[in-house]
N, C-alpha and C positions, 0 to 999 in steps of 0.2 A: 175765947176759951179753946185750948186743943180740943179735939177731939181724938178720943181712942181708936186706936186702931188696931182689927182683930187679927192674930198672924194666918196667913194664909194656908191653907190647909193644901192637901195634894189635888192636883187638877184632875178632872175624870180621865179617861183614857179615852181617845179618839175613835168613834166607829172605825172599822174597820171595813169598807167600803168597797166593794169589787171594781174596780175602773173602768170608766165607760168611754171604748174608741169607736172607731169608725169601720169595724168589723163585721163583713158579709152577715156573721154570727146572730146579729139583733136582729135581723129583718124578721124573722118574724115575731118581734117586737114594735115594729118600728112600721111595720107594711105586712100587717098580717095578711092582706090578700096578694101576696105575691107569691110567685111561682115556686121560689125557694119555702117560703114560710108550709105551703101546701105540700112541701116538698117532706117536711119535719113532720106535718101530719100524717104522711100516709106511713112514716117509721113508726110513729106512737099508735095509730091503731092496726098494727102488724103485729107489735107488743102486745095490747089489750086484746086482741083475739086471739094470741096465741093458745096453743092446748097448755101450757105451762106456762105455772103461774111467774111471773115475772116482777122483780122488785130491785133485782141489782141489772143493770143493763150496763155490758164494758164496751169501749168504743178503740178499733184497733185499725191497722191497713197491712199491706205487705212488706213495705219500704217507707223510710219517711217522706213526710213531704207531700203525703197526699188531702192533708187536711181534714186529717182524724179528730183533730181536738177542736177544730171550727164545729163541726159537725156536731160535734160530744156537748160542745156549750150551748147550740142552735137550740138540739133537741130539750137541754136540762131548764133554758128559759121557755120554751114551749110548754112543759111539763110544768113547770112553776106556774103560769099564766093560769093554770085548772081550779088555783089555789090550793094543788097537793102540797103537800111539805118534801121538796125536794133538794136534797146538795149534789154537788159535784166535784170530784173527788180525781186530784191529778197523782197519779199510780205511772208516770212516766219518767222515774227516779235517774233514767240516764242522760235523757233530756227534758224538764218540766218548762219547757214555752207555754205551758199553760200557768203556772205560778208566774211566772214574767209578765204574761198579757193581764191577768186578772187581778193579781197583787203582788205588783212590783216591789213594793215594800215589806214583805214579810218577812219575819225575822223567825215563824217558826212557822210547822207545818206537822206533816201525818206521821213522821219521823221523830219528830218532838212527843209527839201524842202516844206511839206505841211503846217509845223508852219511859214513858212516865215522868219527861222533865215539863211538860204542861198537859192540862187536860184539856179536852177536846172545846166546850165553850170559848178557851183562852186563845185558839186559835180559827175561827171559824170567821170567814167574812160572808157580807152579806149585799146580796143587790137591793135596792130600795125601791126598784119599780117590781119587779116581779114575787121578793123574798127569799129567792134562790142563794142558798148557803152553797160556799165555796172551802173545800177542804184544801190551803197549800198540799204540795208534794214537795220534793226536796229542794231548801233554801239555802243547802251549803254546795262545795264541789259537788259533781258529778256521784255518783255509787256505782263502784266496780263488783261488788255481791249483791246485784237488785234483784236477781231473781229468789234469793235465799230472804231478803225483807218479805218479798212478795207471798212466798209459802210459808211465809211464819208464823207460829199459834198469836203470837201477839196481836199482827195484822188480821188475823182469821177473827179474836175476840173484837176489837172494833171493830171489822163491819158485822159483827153478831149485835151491835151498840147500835149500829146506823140502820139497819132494819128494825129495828124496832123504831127508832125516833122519826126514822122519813117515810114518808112514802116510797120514792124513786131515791136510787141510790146510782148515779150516772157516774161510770169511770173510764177516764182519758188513758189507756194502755200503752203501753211502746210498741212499736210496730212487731212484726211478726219475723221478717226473714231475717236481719239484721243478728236476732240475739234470743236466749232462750225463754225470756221472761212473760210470755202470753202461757207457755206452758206451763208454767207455776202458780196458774191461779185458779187450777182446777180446786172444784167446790167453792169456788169464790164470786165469781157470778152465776146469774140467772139463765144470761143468753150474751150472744154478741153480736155486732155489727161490725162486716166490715166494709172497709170505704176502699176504692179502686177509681186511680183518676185518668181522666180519658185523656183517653190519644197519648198516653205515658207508660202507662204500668203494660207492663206483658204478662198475656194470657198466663204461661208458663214460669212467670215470678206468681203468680196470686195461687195457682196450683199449688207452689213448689210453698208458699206458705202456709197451706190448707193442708198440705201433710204435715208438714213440722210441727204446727199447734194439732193434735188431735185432740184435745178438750175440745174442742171449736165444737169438730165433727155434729154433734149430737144437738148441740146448744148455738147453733149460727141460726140466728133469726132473717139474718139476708146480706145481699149486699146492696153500697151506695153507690151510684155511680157519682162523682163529685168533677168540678169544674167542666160541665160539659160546656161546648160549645153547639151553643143550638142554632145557630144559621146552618152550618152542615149537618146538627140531627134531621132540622125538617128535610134538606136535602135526601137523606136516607128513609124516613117516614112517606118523603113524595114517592119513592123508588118502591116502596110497599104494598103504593095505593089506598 
């Protein structure tokens, strides 16, 4: 006897899945008692003791290239690990290597979400060891008006959305000296971090940064020093005593 058969209904839609590489980023995931990983701790209780209260944290440098967004994911699976409810949110509309590293595949993202052509659930991925929600930033060309996205009431009511829903609201910024867009997000974070990478960046480019963003001024929680090379720090450490 045949048997019937039922028509096939639409298939679920695929998690959406943050992609797991081989990125400095997990240690301290991966090797919570490494230097690095200790490293992201002592950023997160800088934050938690500051005098102000802290819940959006943007993560910026002078120039590219110094591994603002390593640092930006470091700290966002750090933070996840507490079991806070936290995303991470790429706001680097000129260059988003962060949507590249994290979901290569995205077909939308936080620009999608403030035009109103998907809501913010439709777009959200997620890590499955820590729970760390991942906000794409832009998944089409480049944006030559990013910093006019960036001070927009649109942008401004989502993340009035995301402080409510997270705890930590962690964003990946465009660099500083480059372009005007770290200025335009005044009232938009809590505090900032910037990263400064050794033996690269000059003094007088991280200055000439610190003037141009004056939001910063008031709400800089510190700087990173990032890719150090520590056989000649202890050299210098030895010179200390």
């Amino acid at each position: 006897a045949l048997k019937s058969v039922k028509a096939a209904g639409p298939r679920p839609a695929a998690p959406r899945t943050i992609r797991r590489d081989g990125s400095v980023a997990r240690e301290d995931v991966d090797r919570p008692l490494s230097r690095f990983a200790e490293a992201m701790r002592s950023i997160k209780s800088a934050a938690d003791l500051s005098r102000h209260s802290i819940k959006v944290l943007a993560f910026t440098s002078s120039i590219p290239n110094e591994g603002k967004s390593t640092i930006a994911v470091a700290f966002a699976l750090l933070a996840a690990q507490t079991k806070a409810r936290v995303i991470l949110v790429d706001c680097d509309f000129r260059n988003p290597s962060l949507t590249g590293t994290l979901a290569p595949g995205a077909e939308d993202g936080i620009l999608e979400v403030i035009s109103r052509k998907k809501v913010l659930e439709e777009t959200l991925w997620r890590d499955p060891t820590t729970g760390l929600h991942f906000l794409p930033g832009a998944t089409s060309p480049r944006l030559a008006h990013s910093s006019e996205v960036l001070a927009s009431a649109p942008l401004r009511a989502l993340f009035g959305e995301l402080r409510e829903k997270f705890d930590w609201v962690i964003v990946d910024l465009p660099p500083v000296a480059p372009i005007v867009d770290v200025q335009s997000t005044a009232g938009l974070a809590d505090s900032y971090v910037l990263i400064v990478e050794w033996a690269n960046t000059r003094i007088e480019v991280a200055e000439l940064a610190l003037s141009k963003a004056s939001v910063m001024h008031d709400k800089l929680l510190g700087a990173v020093l990032n890719k150090v090379d520590f056989k000649i720090l202890r050299r210098h450490e030895g010179h200390r005593g």
